[in-house]
Residue frames as qw, qx, qy, qz and C-alpha x, y, z in Angstrom:
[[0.914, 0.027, 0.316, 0.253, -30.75, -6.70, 3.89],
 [0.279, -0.684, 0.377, 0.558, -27.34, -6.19, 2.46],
 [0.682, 0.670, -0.220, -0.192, -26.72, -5.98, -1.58],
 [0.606, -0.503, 0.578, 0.215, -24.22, -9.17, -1.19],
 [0.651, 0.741, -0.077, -0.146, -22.80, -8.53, -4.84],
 [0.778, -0.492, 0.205, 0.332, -19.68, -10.06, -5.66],
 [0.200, -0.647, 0.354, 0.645, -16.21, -8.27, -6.77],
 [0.646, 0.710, -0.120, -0.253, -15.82, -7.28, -10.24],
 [0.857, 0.057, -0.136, 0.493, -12.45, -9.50, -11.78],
 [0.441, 0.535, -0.088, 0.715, -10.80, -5.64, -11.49],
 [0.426, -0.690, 0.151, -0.565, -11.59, -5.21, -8.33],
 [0.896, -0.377, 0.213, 0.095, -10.52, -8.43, -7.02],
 [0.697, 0.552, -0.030, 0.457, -7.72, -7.95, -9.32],
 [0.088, -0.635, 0.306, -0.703, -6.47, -4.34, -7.43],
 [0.667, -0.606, 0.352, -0.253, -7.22, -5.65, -3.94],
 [0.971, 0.025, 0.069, 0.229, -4.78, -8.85, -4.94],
 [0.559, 0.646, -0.002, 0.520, -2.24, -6.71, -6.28],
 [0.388, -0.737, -0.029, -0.553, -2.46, -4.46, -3.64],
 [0.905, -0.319, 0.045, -0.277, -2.06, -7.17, -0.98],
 [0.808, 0.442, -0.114, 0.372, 0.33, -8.58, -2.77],
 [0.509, 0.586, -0.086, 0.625, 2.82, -5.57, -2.40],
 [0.260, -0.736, 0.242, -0.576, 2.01, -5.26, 1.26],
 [0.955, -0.252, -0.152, -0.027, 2.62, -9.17, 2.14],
 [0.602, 0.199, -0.449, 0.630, 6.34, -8.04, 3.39],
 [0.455, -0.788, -0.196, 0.365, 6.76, -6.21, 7.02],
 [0.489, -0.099, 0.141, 0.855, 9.06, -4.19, 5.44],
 [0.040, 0.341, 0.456, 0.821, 7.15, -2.40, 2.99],
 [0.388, -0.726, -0.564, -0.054, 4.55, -1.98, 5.68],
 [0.487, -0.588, -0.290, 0.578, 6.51, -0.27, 7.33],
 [0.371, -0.043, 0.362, 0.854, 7.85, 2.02, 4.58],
 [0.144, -0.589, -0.690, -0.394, 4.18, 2.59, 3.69],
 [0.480, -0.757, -0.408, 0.170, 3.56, 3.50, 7.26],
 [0.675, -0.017, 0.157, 0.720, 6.38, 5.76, 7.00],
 [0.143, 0.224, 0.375, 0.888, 5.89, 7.68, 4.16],
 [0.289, -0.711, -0.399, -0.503, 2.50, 8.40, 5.38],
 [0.492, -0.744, -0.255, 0.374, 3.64, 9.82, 8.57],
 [0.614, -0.007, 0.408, 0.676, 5.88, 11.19, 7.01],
 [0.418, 0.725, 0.310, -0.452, 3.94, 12.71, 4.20],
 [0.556, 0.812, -0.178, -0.009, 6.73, 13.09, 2.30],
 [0.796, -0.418, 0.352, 0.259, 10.24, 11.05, 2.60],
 [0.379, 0.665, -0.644, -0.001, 13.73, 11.04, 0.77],
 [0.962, -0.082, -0.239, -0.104, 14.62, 7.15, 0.39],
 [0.275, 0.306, -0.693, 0.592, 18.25, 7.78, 2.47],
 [0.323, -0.291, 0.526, -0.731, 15.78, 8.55, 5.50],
 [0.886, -0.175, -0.010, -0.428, 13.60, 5.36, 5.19],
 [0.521, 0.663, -0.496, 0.205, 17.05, 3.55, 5.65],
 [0.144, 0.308, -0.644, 0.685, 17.74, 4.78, 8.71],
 [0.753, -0.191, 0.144, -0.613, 14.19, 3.43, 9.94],
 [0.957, 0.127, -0.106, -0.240, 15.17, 0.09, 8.43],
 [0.414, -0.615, 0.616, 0.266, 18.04, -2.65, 9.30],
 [0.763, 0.549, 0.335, -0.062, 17.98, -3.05, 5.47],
 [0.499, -0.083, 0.357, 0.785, 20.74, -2.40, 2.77],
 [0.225, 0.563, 0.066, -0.792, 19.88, 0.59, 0.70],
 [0.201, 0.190, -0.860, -0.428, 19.47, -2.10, -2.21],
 [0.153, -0.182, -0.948, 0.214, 17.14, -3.80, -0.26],
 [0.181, 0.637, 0.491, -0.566, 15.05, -1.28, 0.87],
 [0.160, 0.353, -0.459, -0.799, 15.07, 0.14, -3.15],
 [0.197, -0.040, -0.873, -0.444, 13.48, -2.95, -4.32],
 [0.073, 0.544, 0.802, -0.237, 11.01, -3.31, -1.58],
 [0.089, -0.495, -0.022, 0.864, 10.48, 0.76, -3.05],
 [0.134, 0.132, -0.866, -0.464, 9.90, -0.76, -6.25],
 [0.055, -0.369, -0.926, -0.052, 7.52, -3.22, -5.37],
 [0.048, 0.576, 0.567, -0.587, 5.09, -0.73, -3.91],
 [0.188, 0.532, -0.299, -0.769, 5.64, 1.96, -6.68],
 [0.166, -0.032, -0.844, -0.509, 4.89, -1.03, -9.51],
 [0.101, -0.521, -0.839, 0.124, 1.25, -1.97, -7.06],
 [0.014, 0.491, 0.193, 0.849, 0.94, 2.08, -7.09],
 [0.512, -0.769, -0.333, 0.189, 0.70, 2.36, -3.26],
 [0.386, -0.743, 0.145, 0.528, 3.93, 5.04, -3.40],
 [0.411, 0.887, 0.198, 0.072, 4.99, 7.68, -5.84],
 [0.707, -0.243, 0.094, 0.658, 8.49, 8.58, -6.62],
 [0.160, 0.985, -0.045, 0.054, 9.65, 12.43, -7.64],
 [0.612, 0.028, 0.055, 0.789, 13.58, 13.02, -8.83],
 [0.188, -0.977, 0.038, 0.090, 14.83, 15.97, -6.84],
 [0.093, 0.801, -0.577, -0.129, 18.10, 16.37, -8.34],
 [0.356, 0.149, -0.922, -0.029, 20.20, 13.01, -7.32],
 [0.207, 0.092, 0.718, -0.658, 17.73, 12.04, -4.89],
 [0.502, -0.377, -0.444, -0.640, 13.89, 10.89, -5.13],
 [0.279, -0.167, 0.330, -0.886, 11.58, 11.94, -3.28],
 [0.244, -0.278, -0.889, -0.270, 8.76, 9.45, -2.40],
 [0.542, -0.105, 0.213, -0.806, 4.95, 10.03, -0.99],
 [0.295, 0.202, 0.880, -0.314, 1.84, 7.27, -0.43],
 [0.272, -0.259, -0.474, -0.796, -0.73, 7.64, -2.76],
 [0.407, 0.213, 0.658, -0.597, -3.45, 8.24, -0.01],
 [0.536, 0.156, -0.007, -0.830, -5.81, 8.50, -3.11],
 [0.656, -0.059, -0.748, -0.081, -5.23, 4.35, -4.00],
 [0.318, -0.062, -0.900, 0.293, -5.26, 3.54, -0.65],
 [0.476, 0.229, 0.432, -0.731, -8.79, 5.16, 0.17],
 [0.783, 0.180, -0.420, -0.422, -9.87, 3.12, -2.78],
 [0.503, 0.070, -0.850, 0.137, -8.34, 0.04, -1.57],
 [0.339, 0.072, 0.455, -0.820, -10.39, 1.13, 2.04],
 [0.522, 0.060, -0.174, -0.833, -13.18, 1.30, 0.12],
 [0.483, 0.244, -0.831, -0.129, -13.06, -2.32, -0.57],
 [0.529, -0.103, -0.816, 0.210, -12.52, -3.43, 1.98],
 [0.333, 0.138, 0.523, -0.772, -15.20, -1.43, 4.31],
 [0.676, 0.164, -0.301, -0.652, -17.81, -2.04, 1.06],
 [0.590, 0.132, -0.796, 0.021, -16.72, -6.39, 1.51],
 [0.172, -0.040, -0.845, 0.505, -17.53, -6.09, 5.69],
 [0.472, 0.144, 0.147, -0.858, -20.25, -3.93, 5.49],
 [0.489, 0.287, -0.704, -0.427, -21.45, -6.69, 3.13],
 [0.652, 0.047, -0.757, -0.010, -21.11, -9.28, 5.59],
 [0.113, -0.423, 0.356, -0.826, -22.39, -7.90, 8.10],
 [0.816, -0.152, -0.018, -0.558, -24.24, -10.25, 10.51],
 [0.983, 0.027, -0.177, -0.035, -22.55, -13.50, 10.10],
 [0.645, -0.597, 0.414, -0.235, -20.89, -15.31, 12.27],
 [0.642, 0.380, -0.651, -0.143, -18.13, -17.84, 11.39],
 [0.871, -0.461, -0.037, -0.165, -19.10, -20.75, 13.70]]
């Protein structure tokens, strides 16, 4: 049998938050990006997107405030990355929440 414990508030807190800041196809995508990527300058996630460069800032924003993407000022220019290390926590979650529920069946 499975240890069906339920989320701490700060854990359900971070996976909301989280969620949150990924509830836009855009930013998915930017996400997805940067992590091909590895490493991105925000002119080139632009030219991925049919977005203003305003537009795609804020959605740049949002992620960076949920701490799914890291910004670095290279001169006039920042550099952005994924934080792989939140989003193997946010994983975690959410393998620890199926594992969990393993077995059951929603009729």
């Amino acid at each position: 049998m499975h240890d069906r414990q339920p989320l701490k508030p700060m854990e359900a807190a971070f996976l909301a938050d989280v969620c949150k800041a990924l509830a836009h196809p855009a930013r998915v995508r930017i996400l997805k990006h940067l992590l091909d990527e590895n490493r991105c300058i925000c002119g080139s996630i632009v030219d991925i997107l049919p977005l203003a460069q305003s537009t795609v800032s804020q959605h740049l924003k949002i992620l960076k405030d949920a701490g799914l993407v890291r910004g670095e000022v290279e001169g006039r220019k920042t550099c952005y990355c994924a934080d792989r290390e939140l989003l193997s926590r946010f994983n975690g979650f959410i393998e620890a929440m199926l594992r969990q529920s393993e077995g059951r069946v929603c009729p």
